[in-house]
C-alpha positions as CSV (number, residue, x, y, z in Angstrom):
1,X,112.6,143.3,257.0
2,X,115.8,144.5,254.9
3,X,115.6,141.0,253.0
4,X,111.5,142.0,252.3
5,X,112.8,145.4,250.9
6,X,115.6,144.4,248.8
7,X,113.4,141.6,247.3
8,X,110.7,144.2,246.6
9,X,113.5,146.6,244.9
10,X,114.4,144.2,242.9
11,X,111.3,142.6,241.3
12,X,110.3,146.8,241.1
13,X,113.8,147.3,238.8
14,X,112.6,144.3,237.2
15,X,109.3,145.4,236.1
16,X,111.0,149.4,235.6
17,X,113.3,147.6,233.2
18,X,111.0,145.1,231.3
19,X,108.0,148.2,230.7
20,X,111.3,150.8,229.6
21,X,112.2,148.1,227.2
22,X,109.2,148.0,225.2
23,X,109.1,149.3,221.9
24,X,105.3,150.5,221.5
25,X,104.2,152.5,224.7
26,X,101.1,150.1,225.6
27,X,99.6,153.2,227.6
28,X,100.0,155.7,224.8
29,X,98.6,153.3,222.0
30,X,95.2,152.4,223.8
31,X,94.6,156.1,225.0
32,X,95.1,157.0,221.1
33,X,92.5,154.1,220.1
34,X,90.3,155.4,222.9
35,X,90.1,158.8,222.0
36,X,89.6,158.7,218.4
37,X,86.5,156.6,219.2
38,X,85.1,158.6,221.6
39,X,81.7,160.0,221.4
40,X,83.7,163.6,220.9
41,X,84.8,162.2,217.4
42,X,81.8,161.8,216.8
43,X,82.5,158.6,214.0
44,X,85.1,161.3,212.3
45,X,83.2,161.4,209.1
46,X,84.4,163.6,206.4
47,X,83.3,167.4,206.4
48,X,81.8,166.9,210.6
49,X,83.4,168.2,213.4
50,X,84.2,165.2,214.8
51,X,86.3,164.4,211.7
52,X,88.1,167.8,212.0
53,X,89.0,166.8,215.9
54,X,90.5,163.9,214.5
55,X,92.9,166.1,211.8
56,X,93.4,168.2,214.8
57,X,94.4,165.4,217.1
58,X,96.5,162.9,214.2
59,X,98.5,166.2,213.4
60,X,99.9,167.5,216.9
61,X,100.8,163.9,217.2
62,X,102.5,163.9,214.2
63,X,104.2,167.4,215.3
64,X,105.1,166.1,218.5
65,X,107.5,163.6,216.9
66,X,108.8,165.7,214.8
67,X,108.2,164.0,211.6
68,X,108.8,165.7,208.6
69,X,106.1,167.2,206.5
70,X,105.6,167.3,202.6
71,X,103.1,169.8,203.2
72,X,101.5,172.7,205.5
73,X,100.8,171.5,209.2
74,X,101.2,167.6,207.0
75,X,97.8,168.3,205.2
76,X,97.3,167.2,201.6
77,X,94.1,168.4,200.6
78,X,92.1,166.8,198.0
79,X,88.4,167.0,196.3
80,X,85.9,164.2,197.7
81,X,83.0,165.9,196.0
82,X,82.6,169.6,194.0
83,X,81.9,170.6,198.2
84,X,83.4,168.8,200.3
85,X,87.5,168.4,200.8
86,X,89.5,165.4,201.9
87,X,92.5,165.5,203.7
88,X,95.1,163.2,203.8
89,X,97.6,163.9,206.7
90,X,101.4,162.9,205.8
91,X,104.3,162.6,207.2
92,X,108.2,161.6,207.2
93,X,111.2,160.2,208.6
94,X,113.4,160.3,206.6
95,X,116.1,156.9,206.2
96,X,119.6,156.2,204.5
97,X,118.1,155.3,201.2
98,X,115.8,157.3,199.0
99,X,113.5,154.2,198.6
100,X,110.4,154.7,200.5
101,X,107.8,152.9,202.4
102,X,104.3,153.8,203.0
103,X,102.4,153.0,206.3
104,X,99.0,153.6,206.2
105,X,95.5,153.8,208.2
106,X,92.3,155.4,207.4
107,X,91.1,157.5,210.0
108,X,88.0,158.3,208.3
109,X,84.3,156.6,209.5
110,X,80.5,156.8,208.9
111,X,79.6,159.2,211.5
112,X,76.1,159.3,212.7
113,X,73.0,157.5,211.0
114,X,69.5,157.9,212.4
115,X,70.7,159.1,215.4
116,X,73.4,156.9,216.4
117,X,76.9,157.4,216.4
118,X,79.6,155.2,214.6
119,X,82.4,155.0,216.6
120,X,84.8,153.1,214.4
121,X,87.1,151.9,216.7
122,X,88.7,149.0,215.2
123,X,87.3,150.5,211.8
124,X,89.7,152.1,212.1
125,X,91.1,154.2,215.0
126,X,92.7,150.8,215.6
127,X,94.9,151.5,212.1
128,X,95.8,155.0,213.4
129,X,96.6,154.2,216.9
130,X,98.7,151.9,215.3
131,X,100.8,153.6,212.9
132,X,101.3,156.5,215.3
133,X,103.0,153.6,217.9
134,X,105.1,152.8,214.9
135,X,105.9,156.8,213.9
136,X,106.8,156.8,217.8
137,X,109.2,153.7,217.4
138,X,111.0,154.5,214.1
139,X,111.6,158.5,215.4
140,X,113.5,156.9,218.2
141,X,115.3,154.4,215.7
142,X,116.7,155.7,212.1
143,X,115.1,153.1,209.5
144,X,116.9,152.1,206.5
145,X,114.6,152.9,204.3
146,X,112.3,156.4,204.1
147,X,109.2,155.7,206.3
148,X,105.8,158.0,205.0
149,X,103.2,157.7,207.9
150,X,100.0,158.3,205.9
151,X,97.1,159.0,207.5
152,X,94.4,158.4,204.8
153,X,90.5,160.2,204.7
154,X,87.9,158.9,202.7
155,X,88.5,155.2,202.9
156,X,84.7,154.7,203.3
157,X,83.7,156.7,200.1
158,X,85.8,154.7,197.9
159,X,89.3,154.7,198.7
160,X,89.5,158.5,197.6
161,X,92.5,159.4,200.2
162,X,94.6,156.6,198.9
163,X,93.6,157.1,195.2
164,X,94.7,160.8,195.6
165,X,98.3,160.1,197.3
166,X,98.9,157.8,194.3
167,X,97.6,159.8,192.0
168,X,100.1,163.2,193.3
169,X,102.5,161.4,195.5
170,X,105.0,163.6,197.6
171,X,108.0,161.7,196.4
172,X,108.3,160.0,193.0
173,X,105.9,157.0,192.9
174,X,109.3,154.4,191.5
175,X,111.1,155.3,195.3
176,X,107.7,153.5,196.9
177,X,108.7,150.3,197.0
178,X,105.8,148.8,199.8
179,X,103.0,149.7,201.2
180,X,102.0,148.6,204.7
181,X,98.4,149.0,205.3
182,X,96.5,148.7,208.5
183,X,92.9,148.5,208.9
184,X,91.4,146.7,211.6
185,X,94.0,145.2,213.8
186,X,92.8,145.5,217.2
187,X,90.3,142.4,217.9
188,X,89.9,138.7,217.3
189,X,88.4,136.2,218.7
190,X,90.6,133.7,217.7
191,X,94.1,135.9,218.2
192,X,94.3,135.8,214.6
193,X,95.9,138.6,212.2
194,X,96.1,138.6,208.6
195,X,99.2,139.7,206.9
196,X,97.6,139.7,203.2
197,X,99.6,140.3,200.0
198,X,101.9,137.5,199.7
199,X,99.8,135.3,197.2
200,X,100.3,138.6,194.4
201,X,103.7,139.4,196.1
202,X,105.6,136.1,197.1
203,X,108.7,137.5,198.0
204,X,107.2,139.0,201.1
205,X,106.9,135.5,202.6
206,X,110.1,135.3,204.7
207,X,109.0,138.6,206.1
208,X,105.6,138.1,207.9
209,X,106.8,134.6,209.9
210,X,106.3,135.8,213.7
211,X,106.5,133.7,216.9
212,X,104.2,135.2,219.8
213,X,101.3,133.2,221.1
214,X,99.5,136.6,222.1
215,X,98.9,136.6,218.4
216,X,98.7,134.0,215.0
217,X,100.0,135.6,211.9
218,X,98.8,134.3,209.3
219,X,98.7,134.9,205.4
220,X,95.8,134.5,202.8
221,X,92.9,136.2,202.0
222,X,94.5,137.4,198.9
223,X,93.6,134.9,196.0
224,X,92.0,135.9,193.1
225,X,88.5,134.2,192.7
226,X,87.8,133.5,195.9
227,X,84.8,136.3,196.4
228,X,84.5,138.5,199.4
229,X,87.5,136.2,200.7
230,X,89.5,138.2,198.9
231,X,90.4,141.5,200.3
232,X,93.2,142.3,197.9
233,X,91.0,145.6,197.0
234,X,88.8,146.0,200.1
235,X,91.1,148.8,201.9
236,X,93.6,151.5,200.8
237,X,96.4,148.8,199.8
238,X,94.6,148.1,197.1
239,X,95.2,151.5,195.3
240,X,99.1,151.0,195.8
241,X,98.9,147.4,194.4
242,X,97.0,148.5,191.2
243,X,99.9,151.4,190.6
244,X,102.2,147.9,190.6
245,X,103.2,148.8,194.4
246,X,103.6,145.7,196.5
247,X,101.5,145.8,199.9
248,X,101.0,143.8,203.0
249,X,97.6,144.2,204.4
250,X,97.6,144.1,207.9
251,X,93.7,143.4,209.2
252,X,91.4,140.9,211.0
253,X,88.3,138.9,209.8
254,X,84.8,140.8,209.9
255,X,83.0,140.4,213.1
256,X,79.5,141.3,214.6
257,X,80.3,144.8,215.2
258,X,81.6,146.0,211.7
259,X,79.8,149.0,210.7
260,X,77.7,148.7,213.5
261,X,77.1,151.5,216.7
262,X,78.3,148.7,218.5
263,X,82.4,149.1,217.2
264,X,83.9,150.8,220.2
265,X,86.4,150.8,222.3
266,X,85.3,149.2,225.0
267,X,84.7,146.0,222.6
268,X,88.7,145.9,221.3
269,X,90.6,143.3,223.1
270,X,93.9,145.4,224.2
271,X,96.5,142.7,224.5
272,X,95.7,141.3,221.3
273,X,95.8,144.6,219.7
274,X,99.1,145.4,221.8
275,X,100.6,142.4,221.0
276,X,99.5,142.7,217.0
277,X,101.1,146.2,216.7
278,X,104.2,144.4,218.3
279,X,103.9,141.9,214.7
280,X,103.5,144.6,212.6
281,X,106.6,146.2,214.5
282,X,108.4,143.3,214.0
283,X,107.6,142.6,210.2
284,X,108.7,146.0,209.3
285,X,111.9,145.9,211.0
286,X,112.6,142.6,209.0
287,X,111.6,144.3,205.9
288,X,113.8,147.9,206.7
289,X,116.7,145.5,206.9
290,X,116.5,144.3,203.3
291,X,118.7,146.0,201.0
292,X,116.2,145.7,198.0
293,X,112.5,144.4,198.7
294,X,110.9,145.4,195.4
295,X,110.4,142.6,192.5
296,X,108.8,145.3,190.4
């Protein structure tokens, strides 16, 4: 009997030890997906309610680790139309150099049409959930380099979020010297996520090699002339790379459900998106390390 209980001690210290170790809180990532697609959020279009649970919710996350804010409770308001406000929500931790880069995610979607709600949950909760796991990590773990955690609106309407944090950045534009965008990262059928921007920006190669047959990480889908296979200007990256920025675009291949009712959580595959948010993790740890990682 004592051997039984010292055996089950064990393998219980074992698994205590392993789930401590993690770097992204598995629990805490899918709950934040989850909830930003629920039916309370209502597809968190700009100027609804739902949208304004969703400021509500990405903010006190934000507060809770203490990152720093540019601006009052990390809003950056901005004009979508002559009516109807934007807001970006920002924040900071601050590294050992002054160069800085951005993480992003839009946490904007298309609400409700004819009745039916959009629920946007890899389009794009999945970005949010995401960058709040790596705000989480990087508050635990000084980076080199000045992390801003920006939460972009208006993605859907034209990149207006993005356009507007270029366009009135909270540092000066020269100390942003990446942008890591994330839209779409929590389902594929084939384990596959793209890591885009190295065909524009080749000296990002050496960074996005990964070993972890949970997930493929691949590059492409950046070449010029290559049509709607291109997504070099299909999410909020693109705005950074036209201001000369360099970007990786983390995202997956379209799939039945884009833009669809039918985007919700319960269609996300969690250990791929787990296990993706672990690459991303792992990327930008290589990339912190580097003393310079601009060729601009």
């Amino acid at each position: 009997m004592k051997v039984k209980i010292y055996i089950a001690a064990f393998f219980y210290y074992v698994i205590s030890s392993c789930a401590a170790a993690q770097p992204i809180n598995r629990d805490t990532l899918l709950n934040d997906i989850r909830t930003l697609s629920s039916a309370a959020f209502a597809g968190r279009k700009p100027g609804t309610e739902g949208h304004q649970k969703a400021i509500d919710y990405i903010t006190a996350r934000f507060q809770a680790l203490s990152l720093k804010s540019f601006h009052e409770r990390y809003i950056d308001r901005f004009a979508i139309t002559d009516s109807l406000k934007g807001h970006n929500i920002i924040g900071c931790i601050p590294g050992k150099r002054k160069e800085a880069i951005v993480i992003s995610g839009h946490y904007d979607h298309l609400g409700e049409r004819d009745g039916q709600i959009y629920y946007g949950a890899d389009d794009n909760a999945s970005g949010v959930a995401a960058l709040l796991a790596l705000a989480a990590y990087f508050s635990e773990h000084r980076p080199n380099h000045t992390l801003i955690f920006a939460a972009f609106d208006a993605e859907e309407m034209g990149l207006r979020g993005a356009r507007a944090f270029v366009h009135a950045p909270p540092i000066p534009l020269e100390h942003i010297v990446l942008n890591v965008n994330l839209d779409m990262v929590s389902r594929s059928d084939r384990n596959e996520l793209y890591a885009c921007g190295t065909y524009h920006y080749p000296f990002l190669i050496p960074f996005v090699s990964y070993e972890n047959p949970a997930v493929m990480l691949k590059t492409g889908h950046d070449r010029p002339g290559s049509g709607s296979d291109d997504w070099t200007m299909q999410s909020d990256h693109a705005v950074f790379h036209q201001a000369g920025i360099p970007f990786i675009y983390f995202g997956v291949e379209d799939h039945a459900d884009y833009h669809t009712p039918n985007d919700t959580y319960e269609r996300i595959q969690p250990d791929f998106f787990y296990n993706a948010v672990l690459a991303v993790l792992e990327v930008l740890k290589k990339v912190d390390r580097e003393a310079v990682i601009s060729n601009r």
